[in-house]
C-alpha positions as a printed NumPy array, in Angstrom:
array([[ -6.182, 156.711, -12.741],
       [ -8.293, 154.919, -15.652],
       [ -7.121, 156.073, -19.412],
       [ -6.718, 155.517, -22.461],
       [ -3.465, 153.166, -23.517],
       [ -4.023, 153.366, -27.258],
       [ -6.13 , 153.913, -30.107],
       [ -5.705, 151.892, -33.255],
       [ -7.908, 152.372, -36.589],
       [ -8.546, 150.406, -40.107],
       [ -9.697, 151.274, -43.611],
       [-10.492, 147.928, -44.021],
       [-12.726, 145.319, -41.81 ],
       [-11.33 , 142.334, -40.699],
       [ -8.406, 143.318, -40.463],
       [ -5.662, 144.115, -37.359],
       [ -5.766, 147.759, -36.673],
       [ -2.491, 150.284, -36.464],
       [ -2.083, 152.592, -33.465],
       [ -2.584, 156.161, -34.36 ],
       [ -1.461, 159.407, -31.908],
       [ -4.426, 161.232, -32.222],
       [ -8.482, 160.291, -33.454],
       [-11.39 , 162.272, -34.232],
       [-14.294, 160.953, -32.238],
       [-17.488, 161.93 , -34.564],
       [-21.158, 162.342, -33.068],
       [-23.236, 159.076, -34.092],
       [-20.362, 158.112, -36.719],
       [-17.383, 156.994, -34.79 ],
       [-13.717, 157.198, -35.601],
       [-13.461, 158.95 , -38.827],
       [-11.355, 156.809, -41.245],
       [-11.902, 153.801, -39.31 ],
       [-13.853, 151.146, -41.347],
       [-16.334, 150.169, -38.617],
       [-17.356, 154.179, -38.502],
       [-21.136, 154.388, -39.432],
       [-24.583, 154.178, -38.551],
       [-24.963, 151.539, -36.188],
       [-24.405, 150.459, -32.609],
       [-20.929, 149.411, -32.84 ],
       [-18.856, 152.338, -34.06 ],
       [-16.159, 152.305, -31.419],
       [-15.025, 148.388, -29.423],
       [-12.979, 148.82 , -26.511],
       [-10.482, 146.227, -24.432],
       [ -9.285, 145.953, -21.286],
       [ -5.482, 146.455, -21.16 ],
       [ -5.252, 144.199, -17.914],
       [ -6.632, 141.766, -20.106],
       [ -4.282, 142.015, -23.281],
       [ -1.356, 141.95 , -21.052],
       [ -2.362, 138.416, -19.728],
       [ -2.476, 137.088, -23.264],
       [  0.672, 139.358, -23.907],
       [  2.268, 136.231, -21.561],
       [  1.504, 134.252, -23.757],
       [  2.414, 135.862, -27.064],
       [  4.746, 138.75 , -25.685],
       [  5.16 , 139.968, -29.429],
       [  1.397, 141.131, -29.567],
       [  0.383, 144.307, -31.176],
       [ -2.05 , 147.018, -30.231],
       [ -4.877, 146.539, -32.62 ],
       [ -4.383, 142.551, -32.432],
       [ -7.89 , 141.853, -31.429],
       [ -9.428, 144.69 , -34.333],
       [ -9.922, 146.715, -31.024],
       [-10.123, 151.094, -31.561],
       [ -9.662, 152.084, -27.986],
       [ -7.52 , 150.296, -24.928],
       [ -8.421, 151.348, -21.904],
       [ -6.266, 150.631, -18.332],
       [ -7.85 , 151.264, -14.909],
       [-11.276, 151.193, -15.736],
       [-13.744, 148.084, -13.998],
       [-14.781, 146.264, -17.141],
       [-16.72 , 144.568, -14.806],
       [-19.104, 147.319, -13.824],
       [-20.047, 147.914, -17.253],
       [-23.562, 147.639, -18.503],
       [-25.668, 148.192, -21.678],
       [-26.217, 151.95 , -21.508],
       [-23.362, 152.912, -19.198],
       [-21.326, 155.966, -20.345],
       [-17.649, 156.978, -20.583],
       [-16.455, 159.752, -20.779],
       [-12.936, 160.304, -22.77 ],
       [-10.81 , 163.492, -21.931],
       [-12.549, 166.496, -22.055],
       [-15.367, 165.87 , -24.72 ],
       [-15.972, 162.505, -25.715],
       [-18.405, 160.582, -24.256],
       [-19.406, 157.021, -25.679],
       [-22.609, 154.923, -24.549],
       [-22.149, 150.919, -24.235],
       [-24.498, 149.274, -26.358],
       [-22.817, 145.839, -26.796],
       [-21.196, 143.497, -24.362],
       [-18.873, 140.798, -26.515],
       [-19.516, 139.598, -29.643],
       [-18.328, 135.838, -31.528],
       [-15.081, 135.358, -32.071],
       [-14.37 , 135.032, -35.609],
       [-14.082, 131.858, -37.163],
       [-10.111, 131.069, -37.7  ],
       [ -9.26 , 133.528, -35.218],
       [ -5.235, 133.684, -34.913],
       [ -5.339, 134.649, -31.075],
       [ -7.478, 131.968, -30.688],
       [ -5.488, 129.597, -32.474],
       [ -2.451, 130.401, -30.332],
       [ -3.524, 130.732, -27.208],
       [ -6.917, 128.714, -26.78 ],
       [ -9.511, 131.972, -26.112],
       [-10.197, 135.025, -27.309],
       [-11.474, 137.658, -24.716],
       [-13.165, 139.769, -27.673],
       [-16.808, 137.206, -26.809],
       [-16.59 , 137.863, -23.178],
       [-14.499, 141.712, -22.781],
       [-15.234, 143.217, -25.71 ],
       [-17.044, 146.703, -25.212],
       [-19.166, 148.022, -28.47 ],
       [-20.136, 151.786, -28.112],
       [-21.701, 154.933, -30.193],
       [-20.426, 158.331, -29.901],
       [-22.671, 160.49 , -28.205],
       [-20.517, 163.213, -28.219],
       [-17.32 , 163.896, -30.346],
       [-14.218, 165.417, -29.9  ],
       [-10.054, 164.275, -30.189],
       [ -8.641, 161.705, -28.702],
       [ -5.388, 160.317, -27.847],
       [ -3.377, 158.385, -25.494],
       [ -3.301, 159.347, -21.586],
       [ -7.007, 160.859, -21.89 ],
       [ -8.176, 160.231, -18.68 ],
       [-11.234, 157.981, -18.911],
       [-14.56 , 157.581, -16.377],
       [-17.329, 155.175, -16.348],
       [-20.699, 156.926, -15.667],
       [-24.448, 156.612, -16.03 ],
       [-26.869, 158.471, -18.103],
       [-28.334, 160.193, -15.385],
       [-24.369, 162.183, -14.557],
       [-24.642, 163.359, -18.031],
       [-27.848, 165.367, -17.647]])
């Protein structure tokens, strides 16, 4: 069943992020004290774990957070993911996708070690719809706009 793996914030941008047990999801905001919370389409980025774990071959010493990433998700079809699709996060949060990958940046360490970064081709960018907690082992769902109304 498709949930979440772990949620990791930052005061700061640009750098890695540090699991946390528990988040507050906040309507058109994003994760309070996180420091890419705000008003703007990417409040919340999500990652594949499928995906980390390949690159976790490679480096098996990386950390949740590595790629700046808030939310890890396992189960879920990355693939079938659009601009405007929805998830929906345990029992109240739902997110809308409003950016698919984004440039690596420059002198990126994963990068470095490993010869990719799957932040420019996996990377999910979302706004918070609707708030609520969340932590690890929410069940997660990929929807549509229209299931929501």
């Amino acid at each position: 069943m498709p949930r979440v793996e772990a949620i990791n914030i930052s005061r700061k941008k640009g750098v890695v992020k540090k699991p946390v047990n528990m988040a507050e999801f906040r309507e058109n905001y994003g994760i309070v004290d996180d420091a890419h919370a705000g008003d703007w389409h990417r409040q919340v980025s999500l990652l594949p774990l499928e995906s980390i774990e390949k690159v976790r071959e490679l480096i098996p010493n990386l950390a949740d957070g590595a790629f700046a990433e808030n939310v890890i998700l396992s189960g879920v079809d990355f693939g079938q993911i659009q601009i405007c699709s929805q998830l929906f996060i345990g029992d109240d949060i739902l997110l809308e996708v409003t950016q698919i990958g984004k440039e690596c940046d420059t002198g990126c360490a994963i990068r470095t070690i490993t010869g990719d970064c799957m932040m420019p081709r996996e990377g999910i960018f979302c706004r918070v719809i609707q708030g609520g907690n969340m932590q690890p082992g929410d069940s997660a769902r990929l929807g549509t706009l229209a299931e929501v109304a």
